[in-house]
N, C-alpha and C positions, 0 to 999 in steps of 0.2 A: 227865397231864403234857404231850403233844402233842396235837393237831390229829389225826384218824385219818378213812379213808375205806373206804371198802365196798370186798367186794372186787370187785364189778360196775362201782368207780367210775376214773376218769381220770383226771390231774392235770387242771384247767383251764388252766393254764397251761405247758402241755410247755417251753419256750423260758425259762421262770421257772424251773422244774425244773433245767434243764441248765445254768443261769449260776449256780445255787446251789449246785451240786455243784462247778459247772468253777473259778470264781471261789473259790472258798475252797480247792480243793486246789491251785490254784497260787500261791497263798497260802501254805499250806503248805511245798509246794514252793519257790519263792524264798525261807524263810527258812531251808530245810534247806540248799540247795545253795550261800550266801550263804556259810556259814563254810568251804566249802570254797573258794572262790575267795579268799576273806580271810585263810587260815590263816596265811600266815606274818605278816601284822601282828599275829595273834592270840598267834600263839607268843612276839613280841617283848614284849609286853607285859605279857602275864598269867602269863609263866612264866618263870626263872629261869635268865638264863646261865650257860653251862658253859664254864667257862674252859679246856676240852680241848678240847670238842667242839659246833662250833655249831652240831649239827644235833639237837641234845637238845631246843631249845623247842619245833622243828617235830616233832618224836617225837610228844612230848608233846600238844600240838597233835591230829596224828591218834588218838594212843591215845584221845583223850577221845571223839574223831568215832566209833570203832569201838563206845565206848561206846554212843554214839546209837544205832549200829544193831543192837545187840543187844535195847536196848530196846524195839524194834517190836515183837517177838512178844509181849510183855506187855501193849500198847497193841491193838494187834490183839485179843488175849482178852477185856483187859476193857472196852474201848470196844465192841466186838462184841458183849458182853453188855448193857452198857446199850443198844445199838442193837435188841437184840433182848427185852430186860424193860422200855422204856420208848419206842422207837420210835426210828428213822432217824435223824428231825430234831433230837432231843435229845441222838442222840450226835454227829454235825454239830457243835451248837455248842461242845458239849464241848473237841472235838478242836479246833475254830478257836479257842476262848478262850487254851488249852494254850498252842499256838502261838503266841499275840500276846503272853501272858505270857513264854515261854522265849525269846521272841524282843528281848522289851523287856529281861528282865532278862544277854542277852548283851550287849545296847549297851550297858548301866550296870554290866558285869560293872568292879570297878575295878581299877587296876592292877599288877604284886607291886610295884613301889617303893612305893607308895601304901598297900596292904593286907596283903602277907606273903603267906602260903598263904593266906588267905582266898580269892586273888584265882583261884586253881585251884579253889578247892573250890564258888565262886560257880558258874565255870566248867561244872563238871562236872552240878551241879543243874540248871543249864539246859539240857543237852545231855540229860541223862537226861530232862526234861520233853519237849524238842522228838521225842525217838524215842518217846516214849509219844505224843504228839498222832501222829504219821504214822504208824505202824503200826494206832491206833484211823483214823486219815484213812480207810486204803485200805479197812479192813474196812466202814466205814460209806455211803461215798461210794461203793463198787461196789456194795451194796446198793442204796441208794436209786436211783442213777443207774438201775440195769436195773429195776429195780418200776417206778419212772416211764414208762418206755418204754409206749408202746400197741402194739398186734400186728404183729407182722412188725419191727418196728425197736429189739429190746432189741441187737443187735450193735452197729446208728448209735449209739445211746446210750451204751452201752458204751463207744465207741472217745475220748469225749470224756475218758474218766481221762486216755490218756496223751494228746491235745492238751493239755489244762491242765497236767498236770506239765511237758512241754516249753516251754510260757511260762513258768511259774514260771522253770525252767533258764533260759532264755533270760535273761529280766528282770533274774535274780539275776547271772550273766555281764554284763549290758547298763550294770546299775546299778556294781558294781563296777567296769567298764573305764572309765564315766566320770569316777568320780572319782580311781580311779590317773590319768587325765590331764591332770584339772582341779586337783589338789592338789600342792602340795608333799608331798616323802619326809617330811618331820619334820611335817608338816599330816594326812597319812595315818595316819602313826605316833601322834601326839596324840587326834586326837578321827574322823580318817575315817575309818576302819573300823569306828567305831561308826553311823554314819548308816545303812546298808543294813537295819541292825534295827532300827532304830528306828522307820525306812519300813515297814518288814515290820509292826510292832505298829501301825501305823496301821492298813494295809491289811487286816490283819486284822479290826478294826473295823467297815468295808466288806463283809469277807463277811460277819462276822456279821450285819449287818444286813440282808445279802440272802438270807441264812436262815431269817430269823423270818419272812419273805413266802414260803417253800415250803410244799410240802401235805405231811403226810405220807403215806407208802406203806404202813404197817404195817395190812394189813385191820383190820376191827372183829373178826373170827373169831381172829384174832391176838392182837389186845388184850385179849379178854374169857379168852383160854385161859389156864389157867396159868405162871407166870415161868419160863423156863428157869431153869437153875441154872448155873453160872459154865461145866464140864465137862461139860454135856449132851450137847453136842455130838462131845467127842473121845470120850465115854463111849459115847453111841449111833450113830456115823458114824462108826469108825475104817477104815474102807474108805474113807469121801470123804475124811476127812482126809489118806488115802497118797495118791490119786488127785491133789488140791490139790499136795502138792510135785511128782509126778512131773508133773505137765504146768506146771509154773512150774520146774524147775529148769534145762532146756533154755533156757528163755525171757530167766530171771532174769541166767544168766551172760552170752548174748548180748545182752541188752542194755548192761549195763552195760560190756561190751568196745568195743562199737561204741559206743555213746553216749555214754563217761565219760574208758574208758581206751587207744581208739586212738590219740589222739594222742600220748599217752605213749609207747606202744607204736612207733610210728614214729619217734618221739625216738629211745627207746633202742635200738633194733636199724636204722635203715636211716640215722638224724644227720638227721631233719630238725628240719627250722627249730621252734622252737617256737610263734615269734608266724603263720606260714602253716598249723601245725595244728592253733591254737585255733580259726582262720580257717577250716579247712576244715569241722571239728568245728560251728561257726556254723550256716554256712552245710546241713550236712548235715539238724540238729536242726528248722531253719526246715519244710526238704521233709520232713522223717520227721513232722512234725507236717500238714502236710497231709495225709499217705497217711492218717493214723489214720481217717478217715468215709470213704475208699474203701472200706477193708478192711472196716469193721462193715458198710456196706452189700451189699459182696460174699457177706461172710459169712448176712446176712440172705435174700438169695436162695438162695445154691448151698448154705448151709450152713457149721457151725465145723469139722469136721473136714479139707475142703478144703485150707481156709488155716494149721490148725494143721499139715499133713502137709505144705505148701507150707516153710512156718517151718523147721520139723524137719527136714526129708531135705533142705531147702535147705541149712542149717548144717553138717549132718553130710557130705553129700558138698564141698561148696564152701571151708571154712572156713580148711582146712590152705592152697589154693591161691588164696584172696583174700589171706592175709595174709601167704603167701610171695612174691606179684604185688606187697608195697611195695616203690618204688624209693627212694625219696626225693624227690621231684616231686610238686609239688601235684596235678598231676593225677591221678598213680598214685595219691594217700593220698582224694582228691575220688570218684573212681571206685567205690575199696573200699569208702569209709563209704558211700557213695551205695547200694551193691549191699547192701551190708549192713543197711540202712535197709528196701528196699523187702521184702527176704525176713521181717526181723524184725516185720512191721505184720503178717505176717501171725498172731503173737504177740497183740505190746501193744492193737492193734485189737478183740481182741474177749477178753482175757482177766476182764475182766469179768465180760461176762455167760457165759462157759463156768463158772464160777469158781460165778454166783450160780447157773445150771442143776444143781449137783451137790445142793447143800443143802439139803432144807424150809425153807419161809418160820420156820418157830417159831424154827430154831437157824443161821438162813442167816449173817449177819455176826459171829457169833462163831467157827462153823463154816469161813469163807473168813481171819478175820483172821488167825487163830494158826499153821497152816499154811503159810498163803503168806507172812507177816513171817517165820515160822524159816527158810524155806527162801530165801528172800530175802537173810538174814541171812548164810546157810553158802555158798550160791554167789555171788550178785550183789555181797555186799560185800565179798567177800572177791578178787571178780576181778583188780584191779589188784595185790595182795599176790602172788597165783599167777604173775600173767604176771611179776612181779621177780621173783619166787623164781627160778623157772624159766632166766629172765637170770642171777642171780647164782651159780647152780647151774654155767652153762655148757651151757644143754640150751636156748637160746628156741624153738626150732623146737617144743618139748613142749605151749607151750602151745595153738597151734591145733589137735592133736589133741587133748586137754584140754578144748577147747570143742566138737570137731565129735564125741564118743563122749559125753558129757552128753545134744546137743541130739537123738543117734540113739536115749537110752535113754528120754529124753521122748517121742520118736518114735513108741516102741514103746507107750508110753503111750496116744497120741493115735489111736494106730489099735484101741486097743479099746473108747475113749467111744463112749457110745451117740450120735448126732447128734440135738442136744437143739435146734436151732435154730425148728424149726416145730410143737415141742410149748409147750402151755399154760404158763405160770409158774405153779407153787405160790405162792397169795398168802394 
């Protein structure tokens, strides 16, 4: 069904490798992060005013988004599966197809005056399609990404997962603000908010095509063995599968606080500005996407344990007093995300290849998908819901201890991996 190479063999083309990975997961990514930047033109039109309350579309709106991300762990399984009973590259395209379909059929989602409930339910099939392609994304694309790698640079390798999702984010924010300023309110409202997916199912296109030009990584000794079965993996690996949340659950919440939901967070507890801390948020994501090839490099030398333990007792001692250090000044909010950037690559930078070092090659991307999508799922997307709760409770101060005993119980995690950085990969 794929292309396959020995396991004594190379990519030829390392640099083909890495755009084929990077380029279609941030793909990916810009069409996931797209509806969240769009949601409330999304909610205006696909879903049905409440003549009490007009925060019902936008509800509505996100309930469907939380959908998406429950869906990943399912996507993660069985895209991990084909990645692993048919090879890398065939789950690759799989997951980019997903994507440029869920992604075209959001732009032509039509609208409830137009359609009824159809226009939710259109909705929903697509959101449920696009958490199935990025939960199969990560499982497939941190596989092949780390098999690609030659000796000594599976961490560099690795760290390109989160450069490319951070473009996608970027793109997806880039593309959106230009046209809230190029369009009129009733222009946006009519047909603009459908153009970012539509772009997205283009660009899809583009990765796929720079897919079918990669090598696959799946050994010939792989190929010829017998098919995993859908649960092999959690049947024979329930040790790596608890190992996979504990050192992604630390990671998962901190990231998405600092990358997603800081700014919110300084909205609602210190009154800043909003448009200065999407701004700040910008500009943080740009440098947090550069650290990612320091970090896998660093990691490549000294090792992952280092940087995972840097990550970890970073969080857990720092966390309460970075995010009680918000003033309301760009700078204070510039500062914190910044600090919080450089502590967390030591994370996003090499969770990859620590991720593919746990697994045998036979059950590696099915074995990393389902795991790290659930746990994803339960911390990471659920962060920005905790830090309001915790506001509307009357307790905000709750949540940085909330983050900083997470990232110490990951911690504790990371200090009993074996350091798998300069050992051989199971291929």
């Amino acid at each position: 069904m794929t292309d396959t190479v020995t396991v004594s063999d190379r990519p030829a083309q390392p640099v083909r490798q890495l755009l084929a990975a990077s380029v279609g997961n941030a793909v990916e990514w810009y069409d996931w992060y797209a509806y969240t930047f769009l949601a409330t033109y999304i909610a205006a039109q696909v879903f049905p005013a409440d003549a009490d309350d007009s925060l019902v579309p936008l509800l509505s709106t996100f309930a469907v988004f939380a959908v998406g991300f429950f869906m990943r762990p399912v996507g993660g399984l069985l895209m991990g599966a084909v990645a692993d009973r048919h090879g890398r590259r065939a789950a690759l395209t799989v997951t980019i197809l997903l994507m440029g379909g869920s992604s075209l059929l959001v732009g032509l989602t039509p609208s409830y005056a137009s359609a009824g409930l159809l226009a939710p339910v259109v909705l929903v099939v697509a959101r449920l399609l696009q958490g199935l392609s990025v939960g199969g994304e990560f499982a497939a694309s941190t596989t092949f990404l780390v098999e690609s790698a030659g000796p000594g640079r599976r961490g560099l390798f690795s760290s390109f997962q989160y450069v490319s999702t951070t473009i996608g984010q970027l793109a997806a924010s880039g593309v959106a603000a230009l046209l809230v300023s190029s369009l009129s309110a009733g222009q946006m409202e009519g047909w603009g908010w459908r153009v970012p997916f539509v772009l997205g199912a283009v660009l899809s296109l583009v990765g796929f095509w720079i897919r079918q030009g990669a090598h696959e990584t799946r050994s010939e000794e792989q190929r010829r063995a017998p098919k995993p079965r859908l649960f092999d993996a959690l049947r024979h690996h329930p040790r790596q599968s608890l190992l996979i949340c504990g050192i992604t659950a630390g990671g998962t919440l901190a990231y998405y606080t600092w990358t997603s939901y800081l700014p919110t967070y300084a909205e609602l507890n210190v009154g800043m500005d909003k448009a200065d801390a999407l701004l700040v948020g910008t500009v943080s994501l740009a440098v947090f996407a550069l650290l990612q090839p320091v970090g896998g490099v660093l990691s490549d030398r000294y090792g992952r344990k280092p940087l995972l333990l840097f990550f970890g007792l970073g969080f857990a001692l720092l966390s309460v007093a970075l995010l009680r250090s918000l003033t309301g000044s760009v700078l204070s909010l510039l500062l914190v995300q910044l600090a919080g950037m450089v502590l967390l690559t030591g994370f996003t930078s090499i969770s990859a290849a620590v991720n593919a070092e746990v697994f045998p090659a036979r059950v590696r991307a099915a074995g990393i998908g389902f795991p790290y999508s659930l746990t994803v799922a339960l911390f990471g997307g659920t962060a920005p819901y905790m830090g309001t709760l915790f506001k509307d409770l009357g307790h905000p101060g709750l949540f940085p201890w909330y983050v900083s005993v997470l990232c110490l119980i990951s911690s504790v995690v990371y200090l009993r991996l074996p350091e798998t950085a300069h050992q051989e990969l199971d291929r």
